[in-house]
PyMOL Python script that loads the backbone (N, CA, C, O; Angstrom):
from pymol import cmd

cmd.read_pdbstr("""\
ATOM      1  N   UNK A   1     128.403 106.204 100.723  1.00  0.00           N
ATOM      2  CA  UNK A   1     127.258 105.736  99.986  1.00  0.00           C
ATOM      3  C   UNK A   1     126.142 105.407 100.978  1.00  0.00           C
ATOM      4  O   UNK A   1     126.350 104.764 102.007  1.00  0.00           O
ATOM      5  N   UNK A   2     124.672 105.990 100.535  1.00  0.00           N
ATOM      6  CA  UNK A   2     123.532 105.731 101.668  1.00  0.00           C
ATOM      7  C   UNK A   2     123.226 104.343 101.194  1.00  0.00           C
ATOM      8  O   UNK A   2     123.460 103.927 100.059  1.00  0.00           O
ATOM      9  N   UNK A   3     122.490 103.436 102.510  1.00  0.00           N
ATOM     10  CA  UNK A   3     122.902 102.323 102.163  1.00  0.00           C
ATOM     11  C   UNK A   3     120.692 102.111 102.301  1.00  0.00           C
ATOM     12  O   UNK A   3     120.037 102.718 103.148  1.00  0.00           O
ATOM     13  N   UNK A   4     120.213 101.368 101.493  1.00  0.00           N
ATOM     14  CA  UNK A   4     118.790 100.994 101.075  1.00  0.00           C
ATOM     15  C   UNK A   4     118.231 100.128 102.110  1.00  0.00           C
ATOM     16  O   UNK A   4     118.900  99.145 102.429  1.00  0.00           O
ATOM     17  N   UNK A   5     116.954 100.366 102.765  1.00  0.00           N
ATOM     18  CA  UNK A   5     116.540  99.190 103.378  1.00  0.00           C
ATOM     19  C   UNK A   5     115.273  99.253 103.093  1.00  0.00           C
ATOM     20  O   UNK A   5     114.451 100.169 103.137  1.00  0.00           O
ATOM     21  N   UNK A   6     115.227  98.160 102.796  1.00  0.00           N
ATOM     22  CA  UNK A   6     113.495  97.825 102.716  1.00  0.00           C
ATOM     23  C   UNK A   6     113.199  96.971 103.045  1.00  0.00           C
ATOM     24  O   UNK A   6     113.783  95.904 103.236  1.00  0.00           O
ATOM     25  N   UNK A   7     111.612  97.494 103.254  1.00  0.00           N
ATOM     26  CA  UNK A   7     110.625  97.382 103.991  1.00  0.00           C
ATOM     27  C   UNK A   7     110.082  95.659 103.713  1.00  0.00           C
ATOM     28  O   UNK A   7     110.644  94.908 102.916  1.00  0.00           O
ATOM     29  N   UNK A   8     109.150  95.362 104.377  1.00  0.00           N
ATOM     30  CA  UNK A   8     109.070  93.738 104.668  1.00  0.00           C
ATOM     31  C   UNK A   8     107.870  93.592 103.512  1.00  0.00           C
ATOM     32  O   UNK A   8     107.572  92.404 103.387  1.00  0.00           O
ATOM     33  N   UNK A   9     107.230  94.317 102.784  1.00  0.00           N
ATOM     34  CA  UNK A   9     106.533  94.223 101.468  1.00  0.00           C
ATOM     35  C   UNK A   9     107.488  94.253 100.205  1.00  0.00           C
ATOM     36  O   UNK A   9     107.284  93.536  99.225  1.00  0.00           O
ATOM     37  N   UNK A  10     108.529  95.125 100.303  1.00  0.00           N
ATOM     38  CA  UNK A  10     109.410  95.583  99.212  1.00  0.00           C
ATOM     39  C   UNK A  10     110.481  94.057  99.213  1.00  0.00           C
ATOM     40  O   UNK A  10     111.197  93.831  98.237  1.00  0.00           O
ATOM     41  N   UNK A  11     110.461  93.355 100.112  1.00  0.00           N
ATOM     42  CA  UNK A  11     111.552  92.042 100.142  1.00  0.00           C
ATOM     43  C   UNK A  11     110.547  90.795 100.080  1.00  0.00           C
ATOM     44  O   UNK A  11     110.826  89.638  99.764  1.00  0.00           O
ATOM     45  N   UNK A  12     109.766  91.129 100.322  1.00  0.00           N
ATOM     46  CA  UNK A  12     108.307  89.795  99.449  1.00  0.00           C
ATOM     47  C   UNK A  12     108.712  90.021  98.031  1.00  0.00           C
ATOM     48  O   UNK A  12     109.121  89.102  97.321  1.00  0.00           O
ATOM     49  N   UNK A  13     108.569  91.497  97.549  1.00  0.00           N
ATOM     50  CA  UNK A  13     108.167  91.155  96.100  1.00  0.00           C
ATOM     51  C   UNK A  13     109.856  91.256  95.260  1.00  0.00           C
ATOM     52  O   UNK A  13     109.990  91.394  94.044  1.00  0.00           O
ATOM     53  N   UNK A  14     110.517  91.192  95.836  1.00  0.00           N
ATOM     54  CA  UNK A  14     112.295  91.037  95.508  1.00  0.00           C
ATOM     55  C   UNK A  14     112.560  89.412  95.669  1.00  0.00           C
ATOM     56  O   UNK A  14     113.700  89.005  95.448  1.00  0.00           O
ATOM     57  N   UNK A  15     111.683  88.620  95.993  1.00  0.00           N
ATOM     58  CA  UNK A  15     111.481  87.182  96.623  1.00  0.00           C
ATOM     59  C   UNK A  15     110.853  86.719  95.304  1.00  0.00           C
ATOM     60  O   UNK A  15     111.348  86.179  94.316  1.00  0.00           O
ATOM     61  N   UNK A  16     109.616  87.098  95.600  1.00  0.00           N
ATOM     62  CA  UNK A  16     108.622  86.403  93.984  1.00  0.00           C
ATOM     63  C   UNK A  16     109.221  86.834  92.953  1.00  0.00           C
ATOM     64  O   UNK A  16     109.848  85.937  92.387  1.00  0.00           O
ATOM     65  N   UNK A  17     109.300  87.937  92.418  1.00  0.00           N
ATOM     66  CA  UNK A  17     110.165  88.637  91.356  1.00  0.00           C
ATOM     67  C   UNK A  17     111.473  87.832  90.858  1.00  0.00           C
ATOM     68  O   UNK A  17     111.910  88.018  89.722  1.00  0.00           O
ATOM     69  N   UNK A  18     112.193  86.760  91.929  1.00  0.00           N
ATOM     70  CA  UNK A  18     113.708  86.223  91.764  1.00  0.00           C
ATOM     71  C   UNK A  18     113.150  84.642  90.793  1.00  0.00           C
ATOM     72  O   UNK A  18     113.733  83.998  89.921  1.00  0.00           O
ATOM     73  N   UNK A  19     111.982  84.489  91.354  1.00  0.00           N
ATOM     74  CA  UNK A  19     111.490  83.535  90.572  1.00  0.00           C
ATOM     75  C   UNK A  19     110.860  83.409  89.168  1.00  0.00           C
ATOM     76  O   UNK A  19     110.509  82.385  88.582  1.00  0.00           O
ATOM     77  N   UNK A  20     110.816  84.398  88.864  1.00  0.00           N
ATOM     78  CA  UNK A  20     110.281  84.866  87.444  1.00  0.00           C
ATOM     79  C   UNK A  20     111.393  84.638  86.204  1.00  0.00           C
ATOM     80  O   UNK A  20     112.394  85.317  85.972  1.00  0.00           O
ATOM     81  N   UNK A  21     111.023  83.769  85.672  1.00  0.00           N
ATOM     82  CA  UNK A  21     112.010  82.953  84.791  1.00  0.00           C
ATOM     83  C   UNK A  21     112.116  83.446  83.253  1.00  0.00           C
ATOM     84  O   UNK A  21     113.139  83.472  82.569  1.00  0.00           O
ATOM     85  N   UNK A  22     110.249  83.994  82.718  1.00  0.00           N
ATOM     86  CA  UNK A  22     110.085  84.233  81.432  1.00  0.00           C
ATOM     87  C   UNK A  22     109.265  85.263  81.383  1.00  0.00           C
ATOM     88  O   UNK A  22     108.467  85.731  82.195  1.00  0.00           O
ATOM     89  N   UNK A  23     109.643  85.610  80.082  1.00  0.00           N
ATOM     90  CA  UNK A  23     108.610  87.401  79.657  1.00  0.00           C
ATOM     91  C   UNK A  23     107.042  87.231  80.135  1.00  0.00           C
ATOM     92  O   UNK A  23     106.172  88.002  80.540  1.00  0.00           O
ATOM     93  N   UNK A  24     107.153  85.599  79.837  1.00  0.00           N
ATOM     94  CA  UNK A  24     105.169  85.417  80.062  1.00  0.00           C
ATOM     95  C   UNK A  24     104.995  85.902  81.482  1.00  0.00           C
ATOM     96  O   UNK A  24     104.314  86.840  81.898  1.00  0.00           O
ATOM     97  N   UNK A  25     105.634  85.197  82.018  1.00  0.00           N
ATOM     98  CA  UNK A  25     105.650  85.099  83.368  1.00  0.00           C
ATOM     99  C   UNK A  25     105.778  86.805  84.270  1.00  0.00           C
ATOM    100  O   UNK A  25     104.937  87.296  85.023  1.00  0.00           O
ATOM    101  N   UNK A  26     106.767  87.236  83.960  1.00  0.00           N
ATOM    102  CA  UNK A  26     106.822  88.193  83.994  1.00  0.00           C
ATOM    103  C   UNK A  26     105.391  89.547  83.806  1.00  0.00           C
ATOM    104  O   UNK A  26     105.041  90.435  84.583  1.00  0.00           O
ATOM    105  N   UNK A  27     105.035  89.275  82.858  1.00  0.00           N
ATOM    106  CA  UNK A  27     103.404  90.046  82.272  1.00  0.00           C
ATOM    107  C   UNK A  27     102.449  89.287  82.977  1.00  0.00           C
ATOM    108  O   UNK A  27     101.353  89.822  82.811  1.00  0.00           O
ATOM    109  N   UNK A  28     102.371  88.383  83.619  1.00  0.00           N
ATOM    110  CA  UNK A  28     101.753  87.344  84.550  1.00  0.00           C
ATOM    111  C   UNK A  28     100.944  88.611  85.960  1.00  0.00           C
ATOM    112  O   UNK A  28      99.849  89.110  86.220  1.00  0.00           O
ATOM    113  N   UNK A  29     102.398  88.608  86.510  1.00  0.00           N
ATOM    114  CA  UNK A  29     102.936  89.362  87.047  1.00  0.00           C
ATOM    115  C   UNK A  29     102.386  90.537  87.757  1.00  0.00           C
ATOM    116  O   UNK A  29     101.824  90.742  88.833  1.00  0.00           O
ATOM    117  N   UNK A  30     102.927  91.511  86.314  1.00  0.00           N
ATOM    118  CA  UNK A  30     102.601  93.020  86.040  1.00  0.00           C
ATOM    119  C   UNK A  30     101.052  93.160  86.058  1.00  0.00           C
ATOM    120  O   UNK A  30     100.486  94.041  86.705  1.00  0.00           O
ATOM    121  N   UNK A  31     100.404  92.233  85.304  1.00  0.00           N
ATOM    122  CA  UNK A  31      99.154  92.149  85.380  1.00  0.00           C
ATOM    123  C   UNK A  31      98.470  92.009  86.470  1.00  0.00           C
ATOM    124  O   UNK A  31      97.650  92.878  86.768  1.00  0.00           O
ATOM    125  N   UNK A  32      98.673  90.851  87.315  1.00  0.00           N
ATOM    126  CA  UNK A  32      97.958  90.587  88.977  1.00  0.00           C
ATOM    127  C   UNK A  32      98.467  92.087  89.676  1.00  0.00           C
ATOM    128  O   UNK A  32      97.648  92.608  90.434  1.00  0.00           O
ATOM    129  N   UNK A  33      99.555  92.682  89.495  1.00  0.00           N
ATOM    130  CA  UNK A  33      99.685  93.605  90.595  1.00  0.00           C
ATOM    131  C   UNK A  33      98.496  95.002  90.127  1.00  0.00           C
ATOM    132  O   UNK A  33      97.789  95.677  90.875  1.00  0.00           O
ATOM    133  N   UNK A  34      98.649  95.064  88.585  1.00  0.00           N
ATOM    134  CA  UNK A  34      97.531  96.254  88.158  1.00  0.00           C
ATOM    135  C   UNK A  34      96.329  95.841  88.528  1.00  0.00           C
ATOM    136  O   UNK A  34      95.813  96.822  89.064  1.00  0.00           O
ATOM    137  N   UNK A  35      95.147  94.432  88.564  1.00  0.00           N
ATOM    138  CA  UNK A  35      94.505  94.144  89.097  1.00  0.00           C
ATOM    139  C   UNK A  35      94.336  94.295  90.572  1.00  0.00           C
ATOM    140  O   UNK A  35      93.206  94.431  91.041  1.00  0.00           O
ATOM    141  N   UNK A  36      95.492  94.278  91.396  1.00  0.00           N
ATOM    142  CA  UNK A  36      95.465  94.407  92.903  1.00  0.00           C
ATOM    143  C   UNK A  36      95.626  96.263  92.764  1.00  0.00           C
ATOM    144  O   UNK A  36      95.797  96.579  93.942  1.00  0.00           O
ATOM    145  N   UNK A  37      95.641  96.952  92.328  1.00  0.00           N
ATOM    146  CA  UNK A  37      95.722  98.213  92.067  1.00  0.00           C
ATOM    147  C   UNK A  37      94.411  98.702  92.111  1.00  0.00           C
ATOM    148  O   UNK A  37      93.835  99.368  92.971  1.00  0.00           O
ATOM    149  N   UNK A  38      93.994  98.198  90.895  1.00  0.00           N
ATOM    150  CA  UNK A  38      93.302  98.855  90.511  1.00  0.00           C
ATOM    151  C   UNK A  38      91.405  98.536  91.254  1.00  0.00           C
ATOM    152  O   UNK A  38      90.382  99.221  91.258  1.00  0.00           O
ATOM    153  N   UNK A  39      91.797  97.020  91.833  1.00  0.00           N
ATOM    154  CA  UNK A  39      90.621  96.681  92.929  1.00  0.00           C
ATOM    155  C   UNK A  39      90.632  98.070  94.449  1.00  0.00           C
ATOM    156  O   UNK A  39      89.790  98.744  95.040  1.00  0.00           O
ATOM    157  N   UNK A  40      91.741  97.923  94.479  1.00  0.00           N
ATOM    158  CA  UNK A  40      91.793  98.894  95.590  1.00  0.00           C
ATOM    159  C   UNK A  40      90.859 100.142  95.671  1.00  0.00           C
ATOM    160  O   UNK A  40      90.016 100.560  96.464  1.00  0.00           O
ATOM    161  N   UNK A  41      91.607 100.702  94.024  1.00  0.00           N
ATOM    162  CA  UNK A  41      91.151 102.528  93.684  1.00  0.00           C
ATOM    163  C   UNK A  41      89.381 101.922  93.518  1.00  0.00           C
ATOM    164  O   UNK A  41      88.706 102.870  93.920  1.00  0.00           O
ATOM    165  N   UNK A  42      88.825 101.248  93.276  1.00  0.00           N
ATOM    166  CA  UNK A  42      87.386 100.729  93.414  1.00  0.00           C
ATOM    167  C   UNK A  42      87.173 100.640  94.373  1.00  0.00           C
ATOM    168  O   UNK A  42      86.028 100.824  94.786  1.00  0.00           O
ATOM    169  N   UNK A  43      88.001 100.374  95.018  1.00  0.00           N
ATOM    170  CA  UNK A  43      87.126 100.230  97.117  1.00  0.00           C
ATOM    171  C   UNK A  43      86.892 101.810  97.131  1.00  0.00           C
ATOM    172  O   UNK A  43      85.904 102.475  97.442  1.00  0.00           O
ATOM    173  N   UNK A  44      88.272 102.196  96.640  1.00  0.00           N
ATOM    174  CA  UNK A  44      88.222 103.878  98.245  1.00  0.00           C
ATOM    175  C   UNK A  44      87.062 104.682  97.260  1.00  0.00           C
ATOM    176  O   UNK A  44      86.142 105.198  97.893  1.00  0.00           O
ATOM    177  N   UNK A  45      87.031 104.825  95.828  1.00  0.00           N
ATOM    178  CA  UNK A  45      86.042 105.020  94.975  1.00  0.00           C
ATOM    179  C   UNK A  45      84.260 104.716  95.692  1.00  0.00           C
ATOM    180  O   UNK A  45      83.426 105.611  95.828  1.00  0.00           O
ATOM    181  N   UNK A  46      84.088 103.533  95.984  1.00  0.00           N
ATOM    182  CA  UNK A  46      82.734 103.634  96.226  1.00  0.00           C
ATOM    183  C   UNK A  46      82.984 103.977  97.676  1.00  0.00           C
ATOM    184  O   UNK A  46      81.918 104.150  98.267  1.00  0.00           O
ATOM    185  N   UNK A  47      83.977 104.120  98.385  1.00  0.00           N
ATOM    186  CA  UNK A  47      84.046 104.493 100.059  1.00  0.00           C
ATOM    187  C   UNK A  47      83.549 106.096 100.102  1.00  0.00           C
ATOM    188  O   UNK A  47      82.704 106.612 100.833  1.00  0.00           O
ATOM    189  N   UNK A  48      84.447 106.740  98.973  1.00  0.00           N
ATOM    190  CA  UNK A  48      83.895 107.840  99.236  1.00  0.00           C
ATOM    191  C   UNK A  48      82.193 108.323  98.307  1.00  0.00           C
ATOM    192  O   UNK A  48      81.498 109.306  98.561  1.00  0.00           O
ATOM    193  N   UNK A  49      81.990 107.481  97.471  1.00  0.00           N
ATOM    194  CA  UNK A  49      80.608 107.406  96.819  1.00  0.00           C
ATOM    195  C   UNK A  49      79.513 107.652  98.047  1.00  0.00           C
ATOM    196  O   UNK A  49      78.554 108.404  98.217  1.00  0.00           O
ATOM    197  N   UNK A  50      80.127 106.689  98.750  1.00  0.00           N
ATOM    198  CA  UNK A  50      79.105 106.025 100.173  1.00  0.00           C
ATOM    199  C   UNK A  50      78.731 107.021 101.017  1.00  0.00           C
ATOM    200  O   UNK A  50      77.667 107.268 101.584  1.00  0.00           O
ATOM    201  N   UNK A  51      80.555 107.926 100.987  1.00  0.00           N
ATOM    202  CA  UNK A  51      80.466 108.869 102.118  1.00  0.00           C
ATOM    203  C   UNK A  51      80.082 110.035 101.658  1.00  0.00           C
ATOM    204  O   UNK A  51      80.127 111.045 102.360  1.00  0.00           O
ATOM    205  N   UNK A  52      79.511 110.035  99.996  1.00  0.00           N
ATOM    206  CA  UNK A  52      79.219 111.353 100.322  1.00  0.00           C
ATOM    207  C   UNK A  52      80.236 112.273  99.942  1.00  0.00           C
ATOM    208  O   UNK A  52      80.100 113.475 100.174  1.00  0.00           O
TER     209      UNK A  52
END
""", "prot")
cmd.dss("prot")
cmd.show_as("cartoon", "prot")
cmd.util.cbc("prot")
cmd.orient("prot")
């Protein structure tokens, strides 16, 4: 059996994730990470606007 290792981002969010107690919480969550998503695709979006 191959055995999994992850990475020092992937064991942060296996950390916060252990603390997640309720559905709210949970959609809490899901939500901040689509926000951190979706701020991003808006950076590289006007990066390449910028560039042309």
């Amino acid at each position: 059996m191959e055995r999994t290792i992850f990475n020092k981002a992937q064991l942060e969010m296996l950390d916060i994730m252990a603390g997640i107690r309720t559905e709210e919480e949970l959609n809490a969550l899901k939500h901040t990470i689509s926000e951190f998503y979706a701020k991003r695709a808006d950076e590289e979006m006007e990066k390449l606007w910028e560039s042309g």
